[in-house]
PyMOL Python script that loads the backbone (N, CA, C, O; Angstrom):
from pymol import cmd

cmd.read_pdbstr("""\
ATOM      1  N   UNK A   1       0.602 -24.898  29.569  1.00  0.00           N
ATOM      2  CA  UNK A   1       0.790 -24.024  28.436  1.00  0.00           C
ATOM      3  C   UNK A   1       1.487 -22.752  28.908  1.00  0.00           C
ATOM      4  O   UNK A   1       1.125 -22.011  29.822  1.00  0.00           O
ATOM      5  N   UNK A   2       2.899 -22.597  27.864  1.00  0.00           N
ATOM      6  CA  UNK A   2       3.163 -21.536  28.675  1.00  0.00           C
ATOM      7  C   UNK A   2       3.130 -19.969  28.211  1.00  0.00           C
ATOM      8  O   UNK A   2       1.937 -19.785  27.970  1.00  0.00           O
ATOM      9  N   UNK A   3       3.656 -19.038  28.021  1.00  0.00           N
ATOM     10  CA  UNK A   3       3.743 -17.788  27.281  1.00  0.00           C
ATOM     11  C   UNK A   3       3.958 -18.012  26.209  1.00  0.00           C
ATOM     12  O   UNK A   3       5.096 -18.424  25.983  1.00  0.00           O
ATOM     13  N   UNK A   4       3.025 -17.864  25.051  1.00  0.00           N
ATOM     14  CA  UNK A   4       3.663 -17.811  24.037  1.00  0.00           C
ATOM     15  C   UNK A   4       4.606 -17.135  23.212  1.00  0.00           C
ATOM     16  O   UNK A   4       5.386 -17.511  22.337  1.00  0.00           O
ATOM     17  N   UNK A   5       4.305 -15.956  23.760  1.00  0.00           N
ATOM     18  CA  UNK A   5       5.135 -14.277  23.147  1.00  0.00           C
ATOM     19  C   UNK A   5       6.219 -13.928  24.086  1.00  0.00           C
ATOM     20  O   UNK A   5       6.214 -12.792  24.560  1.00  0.00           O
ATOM     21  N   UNK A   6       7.250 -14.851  24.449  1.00  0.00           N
ATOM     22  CA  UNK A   6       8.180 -14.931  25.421  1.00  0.00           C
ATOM     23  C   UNK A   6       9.815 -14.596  24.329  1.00  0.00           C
ATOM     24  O   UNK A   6      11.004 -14.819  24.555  1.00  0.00           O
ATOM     25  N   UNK A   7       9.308 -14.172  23.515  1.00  0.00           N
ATOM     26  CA  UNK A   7      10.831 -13.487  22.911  1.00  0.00           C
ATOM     27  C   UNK A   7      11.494 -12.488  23.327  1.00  0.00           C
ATOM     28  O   UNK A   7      10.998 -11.363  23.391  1.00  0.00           O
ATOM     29  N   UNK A   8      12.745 -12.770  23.679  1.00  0.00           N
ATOM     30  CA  UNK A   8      13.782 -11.456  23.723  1.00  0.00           C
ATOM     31  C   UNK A   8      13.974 -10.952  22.507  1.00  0.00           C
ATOM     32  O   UNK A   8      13.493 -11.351  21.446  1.00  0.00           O
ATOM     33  N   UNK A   9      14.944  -9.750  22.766  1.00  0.00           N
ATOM     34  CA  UNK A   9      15.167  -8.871  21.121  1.00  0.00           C
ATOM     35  C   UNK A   9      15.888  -9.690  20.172  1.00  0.00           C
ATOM     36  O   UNK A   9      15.655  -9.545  18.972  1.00  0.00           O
ATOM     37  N   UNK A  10      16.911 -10.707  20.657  1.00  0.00           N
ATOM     38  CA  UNK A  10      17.706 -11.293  19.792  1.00  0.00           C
ATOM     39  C   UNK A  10      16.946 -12.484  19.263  1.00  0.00           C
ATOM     40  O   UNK A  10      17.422 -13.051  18.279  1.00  0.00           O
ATOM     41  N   UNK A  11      15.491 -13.070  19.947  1.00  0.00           N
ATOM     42  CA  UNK A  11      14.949 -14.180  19.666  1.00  0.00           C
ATOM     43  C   UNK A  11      13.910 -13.465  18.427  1.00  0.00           C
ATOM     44  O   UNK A  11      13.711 -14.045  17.360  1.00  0.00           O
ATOM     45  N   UNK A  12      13.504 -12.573  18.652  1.00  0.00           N
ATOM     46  CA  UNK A  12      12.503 -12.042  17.759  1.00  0.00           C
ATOM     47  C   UNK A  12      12.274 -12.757  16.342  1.00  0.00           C
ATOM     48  O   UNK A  12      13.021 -12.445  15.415  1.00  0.00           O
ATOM     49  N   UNK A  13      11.459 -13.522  16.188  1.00  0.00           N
ATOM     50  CA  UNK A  13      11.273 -14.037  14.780  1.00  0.00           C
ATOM     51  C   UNK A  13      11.113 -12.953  13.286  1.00  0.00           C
ATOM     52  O   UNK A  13      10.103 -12.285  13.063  1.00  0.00           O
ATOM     53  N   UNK A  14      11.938 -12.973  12.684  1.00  0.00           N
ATOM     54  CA  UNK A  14      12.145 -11.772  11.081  1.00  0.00           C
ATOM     55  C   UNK A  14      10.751 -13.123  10.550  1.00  0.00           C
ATOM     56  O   UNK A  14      10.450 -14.299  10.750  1.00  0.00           O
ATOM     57  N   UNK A  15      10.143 -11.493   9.526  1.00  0.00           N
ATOM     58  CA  UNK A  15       8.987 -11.814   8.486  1.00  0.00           C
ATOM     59  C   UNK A  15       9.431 -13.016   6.864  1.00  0.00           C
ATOM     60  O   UNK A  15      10.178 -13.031   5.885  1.00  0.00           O
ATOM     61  N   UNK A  16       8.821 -13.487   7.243  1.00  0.00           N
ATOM     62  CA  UNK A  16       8.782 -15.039   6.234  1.00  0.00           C
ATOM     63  C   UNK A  16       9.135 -14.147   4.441  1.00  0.00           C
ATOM     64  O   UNK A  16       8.095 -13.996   3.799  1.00  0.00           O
ATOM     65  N   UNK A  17      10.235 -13.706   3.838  1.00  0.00           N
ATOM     66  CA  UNK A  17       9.763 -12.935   2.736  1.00  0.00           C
ATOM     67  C   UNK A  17      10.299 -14.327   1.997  1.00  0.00           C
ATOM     68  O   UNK A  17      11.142 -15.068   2.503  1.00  0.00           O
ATOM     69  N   UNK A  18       9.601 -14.570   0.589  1.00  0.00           N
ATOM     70  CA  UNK A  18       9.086 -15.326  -0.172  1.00  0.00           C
ATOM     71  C   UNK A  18       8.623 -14.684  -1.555  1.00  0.00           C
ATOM     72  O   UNK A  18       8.079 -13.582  -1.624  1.00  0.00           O
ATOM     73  N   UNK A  19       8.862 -15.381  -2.488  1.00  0.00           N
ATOM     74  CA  UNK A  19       8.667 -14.882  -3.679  1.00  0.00           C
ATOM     75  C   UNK A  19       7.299 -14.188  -4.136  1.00  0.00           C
ATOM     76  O   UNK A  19       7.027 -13.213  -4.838  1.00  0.00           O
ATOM     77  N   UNK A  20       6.518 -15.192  -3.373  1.00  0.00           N
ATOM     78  CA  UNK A  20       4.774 -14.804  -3.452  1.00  0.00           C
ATOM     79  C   UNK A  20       4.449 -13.568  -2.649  1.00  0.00           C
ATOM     80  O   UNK A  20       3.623 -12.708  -2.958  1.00  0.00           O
ATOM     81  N   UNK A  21       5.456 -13.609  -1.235  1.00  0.00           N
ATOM     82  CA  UNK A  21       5.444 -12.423  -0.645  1.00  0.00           C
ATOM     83  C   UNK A  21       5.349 -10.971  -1.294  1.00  0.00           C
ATOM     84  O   UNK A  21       4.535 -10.049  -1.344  1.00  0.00           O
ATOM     85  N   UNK A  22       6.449 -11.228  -1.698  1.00  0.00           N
ATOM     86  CA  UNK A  22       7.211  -9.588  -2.578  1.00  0.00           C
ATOM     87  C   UNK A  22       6.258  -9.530  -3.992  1.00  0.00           C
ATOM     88  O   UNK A  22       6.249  -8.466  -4.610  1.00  0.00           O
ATOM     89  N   UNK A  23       5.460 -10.677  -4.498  1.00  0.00           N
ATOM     90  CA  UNK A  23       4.932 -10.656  -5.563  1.00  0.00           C
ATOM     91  C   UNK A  23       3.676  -9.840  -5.003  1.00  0.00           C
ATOM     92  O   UNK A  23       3.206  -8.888  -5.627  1.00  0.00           O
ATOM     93  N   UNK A  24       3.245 -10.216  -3.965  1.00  0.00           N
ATOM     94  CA  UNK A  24       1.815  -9.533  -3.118  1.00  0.00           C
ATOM     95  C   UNK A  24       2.091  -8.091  -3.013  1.00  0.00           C
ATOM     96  O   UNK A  24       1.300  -7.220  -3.373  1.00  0.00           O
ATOM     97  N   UNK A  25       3.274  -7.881  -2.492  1.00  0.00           N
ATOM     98  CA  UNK A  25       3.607  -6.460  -1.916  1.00  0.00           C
ATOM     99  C   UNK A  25       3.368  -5.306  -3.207  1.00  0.00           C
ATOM    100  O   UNK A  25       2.690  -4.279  -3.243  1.00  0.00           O
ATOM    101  N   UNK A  26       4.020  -5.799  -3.969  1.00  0.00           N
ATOM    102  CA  UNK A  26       4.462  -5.346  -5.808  1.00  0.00           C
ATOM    103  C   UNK A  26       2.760  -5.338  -6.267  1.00  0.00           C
ATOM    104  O   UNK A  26       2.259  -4.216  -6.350  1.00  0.00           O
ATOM    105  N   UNK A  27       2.376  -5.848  -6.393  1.00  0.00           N
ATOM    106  CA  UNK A  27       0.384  -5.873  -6.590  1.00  0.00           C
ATOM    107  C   UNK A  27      -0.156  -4.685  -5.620  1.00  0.00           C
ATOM    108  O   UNK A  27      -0.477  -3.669  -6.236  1.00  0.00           O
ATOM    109  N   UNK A  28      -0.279  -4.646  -4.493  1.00  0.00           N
ATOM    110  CA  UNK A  28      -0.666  -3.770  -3.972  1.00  0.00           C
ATOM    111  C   UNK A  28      -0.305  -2.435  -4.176  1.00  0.00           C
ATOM    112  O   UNK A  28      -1.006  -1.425  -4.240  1.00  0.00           O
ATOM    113  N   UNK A  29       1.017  -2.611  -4.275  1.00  0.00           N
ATOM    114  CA  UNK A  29       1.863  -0.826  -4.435  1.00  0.00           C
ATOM    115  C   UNK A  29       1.501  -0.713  -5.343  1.00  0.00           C
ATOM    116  O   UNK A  29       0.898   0.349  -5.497  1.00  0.00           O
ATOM    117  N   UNK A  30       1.578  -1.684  -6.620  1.00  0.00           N
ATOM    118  CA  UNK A  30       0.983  -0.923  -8.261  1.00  0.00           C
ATOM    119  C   UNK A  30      -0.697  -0.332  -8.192  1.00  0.00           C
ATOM    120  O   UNK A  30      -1.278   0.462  -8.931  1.00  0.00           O
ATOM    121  N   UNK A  31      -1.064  -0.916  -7.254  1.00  0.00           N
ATOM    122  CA  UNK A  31      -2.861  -0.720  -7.390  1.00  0.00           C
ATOM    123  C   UNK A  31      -3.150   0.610  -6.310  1.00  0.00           C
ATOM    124  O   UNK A  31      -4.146   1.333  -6.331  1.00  0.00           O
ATOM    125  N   UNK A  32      -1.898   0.713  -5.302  1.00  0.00           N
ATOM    126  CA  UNK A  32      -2.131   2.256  -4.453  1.00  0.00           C
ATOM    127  C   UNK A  32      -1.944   3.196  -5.707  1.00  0.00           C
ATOM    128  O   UNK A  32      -2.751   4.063  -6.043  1.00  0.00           O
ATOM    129  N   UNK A  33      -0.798   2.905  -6.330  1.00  0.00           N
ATOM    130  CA  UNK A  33       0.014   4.126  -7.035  1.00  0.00           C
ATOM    131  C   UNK A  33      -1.580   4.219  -8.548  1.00  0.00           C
ATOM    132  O   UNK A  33      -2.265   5.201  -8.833  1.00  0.00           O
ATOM    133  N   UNK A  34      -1.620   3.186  -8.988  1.00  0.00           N
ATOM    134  CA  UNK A  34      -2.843   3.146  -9.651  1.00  0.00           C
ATOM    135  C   UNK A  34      -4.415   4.051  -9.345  1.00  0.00           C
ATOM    136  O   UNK A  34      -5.025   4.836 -10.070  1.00  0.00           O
ATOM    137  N   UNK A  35      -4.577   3.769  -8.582  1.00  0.00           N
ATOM    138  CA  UNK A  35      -5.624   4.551  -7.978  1.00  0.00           C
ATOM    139  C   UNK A  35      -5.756   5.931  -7.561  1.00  0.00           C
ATOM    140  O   UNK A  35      -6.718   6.689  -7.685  1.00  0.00           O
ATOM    141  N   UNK A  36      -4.206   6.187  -6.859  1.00  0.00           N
ATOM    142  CA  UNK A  36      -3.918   7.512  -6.742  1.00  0.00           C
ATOM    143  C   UNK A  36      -3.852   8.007  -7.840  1.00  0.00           C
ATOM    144  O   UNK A  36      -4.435   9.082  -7.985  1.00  0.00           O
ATOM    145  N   UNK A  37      -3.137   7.423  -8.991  1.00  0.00           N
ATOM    146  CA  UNK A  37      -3.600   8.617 -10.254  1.00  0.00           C
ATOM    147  C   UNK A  37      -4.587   8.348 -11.141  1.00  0.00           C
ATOM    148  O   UNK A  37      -4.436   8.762 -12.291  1.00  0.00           O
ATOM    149  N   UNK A  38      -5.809   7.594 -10.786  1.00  0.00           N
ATOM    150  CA  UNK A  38      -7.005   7.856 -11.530  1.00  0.00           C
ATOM    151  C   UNK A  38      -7.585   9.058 -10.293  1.00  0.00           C
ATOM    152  O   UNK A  38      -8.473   9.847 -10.613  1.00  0.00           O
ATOM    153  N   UNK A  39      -6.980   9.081  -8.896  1.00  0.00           N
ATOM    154  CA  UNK A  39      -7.640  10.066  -8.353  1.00  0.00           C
ATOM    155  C   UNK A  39      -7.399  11.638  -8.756  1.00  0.00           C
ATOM    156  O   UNK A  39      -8.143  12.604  -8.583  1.00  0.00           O
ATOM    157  N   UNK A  40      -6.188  11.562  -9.312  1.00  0.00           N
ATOM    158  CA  UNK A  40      -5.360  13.265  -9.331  1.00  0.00           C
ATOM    159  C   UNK A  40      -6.009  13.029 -10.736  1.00  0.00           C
ATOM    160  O   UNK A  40      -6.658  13.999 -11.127  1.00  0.00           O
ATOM    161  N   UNK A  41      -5.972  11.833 -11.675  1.00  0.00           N
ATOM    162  CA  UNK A  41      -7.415  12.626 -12.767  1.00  0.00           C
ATOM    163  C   UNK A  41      -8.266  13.332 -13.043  1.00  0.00           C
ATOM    164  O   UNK A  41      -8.559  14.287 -13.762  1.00  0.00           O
ATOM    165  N   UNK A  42      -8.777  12.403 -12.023  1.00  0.00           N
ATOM    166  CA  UNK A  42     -10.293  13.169 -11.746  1.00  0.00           C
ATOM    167  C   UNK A  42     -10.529  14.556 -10.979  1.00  0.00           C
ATOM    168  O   UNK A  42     -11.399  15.366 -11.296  1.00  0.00           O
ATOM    169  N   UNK A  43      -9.433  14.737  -9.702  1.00  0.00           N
ATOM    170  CA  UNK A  43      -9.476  15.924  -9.338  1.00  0.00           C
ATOM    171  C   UNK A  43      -9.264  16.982 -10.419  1.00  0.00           C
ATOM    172  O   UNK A  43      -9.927  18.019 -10.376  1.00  0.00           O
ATOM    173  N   UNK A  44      -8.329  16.758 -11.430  1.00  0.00           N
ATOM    174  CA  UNK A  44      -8.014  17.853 -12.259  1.00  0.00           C
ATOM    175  C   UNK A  44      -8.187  17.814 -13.319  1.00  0.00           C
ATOM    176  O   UNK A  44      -7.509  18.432 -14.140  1.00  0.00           O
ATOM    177  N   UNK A  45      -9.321  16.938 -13.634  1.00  0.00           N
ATOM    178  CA  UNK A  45     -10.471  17.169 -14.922  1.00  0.00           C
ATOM    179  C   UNK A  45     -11.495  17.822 -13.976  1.00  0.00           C
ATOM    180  O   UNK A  45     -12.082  18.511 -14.810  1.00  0.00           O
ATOM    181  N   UNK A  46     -12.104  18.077 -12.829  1.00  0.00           N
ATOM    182  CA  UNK A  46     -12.843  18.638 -12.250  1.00  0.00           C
ATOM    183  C   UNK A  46     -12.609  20.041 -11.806  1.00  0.00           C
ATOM    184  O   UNK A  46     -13.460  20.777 -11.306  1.00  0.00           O
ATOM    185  N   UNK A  47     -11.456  20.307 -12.025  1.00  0.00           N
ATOM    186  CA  UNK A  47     -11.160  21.701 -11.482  1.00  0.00           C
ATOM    187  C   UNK A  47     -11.405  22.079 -12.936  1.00  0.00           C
ATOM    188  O   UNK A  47     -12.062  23.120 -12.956  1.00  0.00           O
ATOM    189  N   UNK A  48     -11.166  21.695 -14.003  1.00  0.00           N
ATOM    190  CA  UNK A  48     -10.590  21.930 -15.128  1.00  0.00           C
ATOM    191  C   UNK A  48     -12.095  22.520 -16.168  1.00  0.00           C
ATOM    192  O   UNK A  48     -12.045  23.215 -17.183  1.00  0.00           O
ATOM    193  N   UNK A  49     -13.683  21.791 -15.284  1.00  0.00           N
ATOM    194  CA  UNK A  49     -14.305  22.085 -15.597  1.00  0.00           C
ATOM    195  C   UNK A  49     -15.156  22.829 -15.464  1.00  0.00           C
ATOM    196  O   UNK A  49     -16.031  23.177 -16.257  1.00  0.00           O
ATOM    197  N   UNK A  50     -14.799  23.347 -13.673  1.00  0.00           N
ATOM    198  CA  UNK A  50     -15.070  24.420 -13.162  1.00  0.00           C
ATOM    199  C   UNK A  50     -14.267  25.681 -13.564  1.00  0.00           C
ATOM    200  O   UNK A  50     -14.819  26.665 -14.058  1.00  0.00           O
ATOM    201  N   UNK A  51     -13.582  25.642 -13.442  1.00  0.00           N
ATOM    202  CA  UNK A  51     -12.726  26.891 -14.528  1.00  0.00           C
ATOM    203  C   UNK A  51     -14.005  27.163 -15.603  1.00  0.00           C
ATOM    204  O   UNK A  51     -14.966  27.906 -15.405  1.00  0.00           O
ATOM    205  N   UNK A  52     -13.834  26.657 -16.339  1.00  0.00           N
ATOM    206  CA  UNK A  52     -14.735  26.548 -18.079  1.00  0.00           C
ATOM    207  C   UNK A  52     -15.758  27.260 -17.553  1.00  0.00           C
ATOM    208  O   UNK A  52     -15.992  28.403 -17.946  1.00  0.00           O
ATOM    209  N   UNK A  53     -16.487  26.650 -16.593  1.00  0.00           N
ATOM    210  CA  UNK A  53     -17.799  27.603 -16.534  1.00  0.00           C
ATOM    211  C   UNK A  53     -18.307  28.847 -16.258  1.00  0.00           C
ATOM    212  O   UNK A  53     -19.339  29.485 -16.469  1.00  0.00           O
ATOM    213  N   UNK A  54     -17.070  29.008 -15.628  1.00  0.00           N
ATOM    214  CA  UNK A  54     -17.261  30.472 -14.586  1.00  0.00           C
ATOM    215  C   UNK A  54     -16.862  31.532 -15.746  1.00  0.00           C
ATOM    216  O   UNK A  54     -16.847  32.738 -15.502  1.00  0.00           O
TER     217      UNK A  54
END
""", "prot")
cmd.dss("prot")
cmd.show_as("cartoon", "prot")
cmd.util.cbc("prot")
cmd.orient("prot")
């Protein structure tokens, strides 16, 4: 058995992209970008209610 990870720079195997691929990628980025703005929501309904009280 020999090396398996025996690539030069020009042998280097490129990432498998695929329809399901880019469909995965596209899901995730919508659900970062998603989340990040239920987060800046909430931060600034929270500031928003500290203000009010003071």
């Amino acid at each position: 058995m020999g090396n398996l990870h025996s690539y030069t720079d020009a042998e280097m195997p490129t990432m498998f992209i695929d329809d399901a691929v880019i469909a995965g990628l596209l899901t995730v980025g919508l659900m970062v970008v998603f989340l990040a703005g239920v987060g800046v929501f909430i931060y600034k309904d929270a500031q928003k209610g500290r203000n009010r009280n003071t």
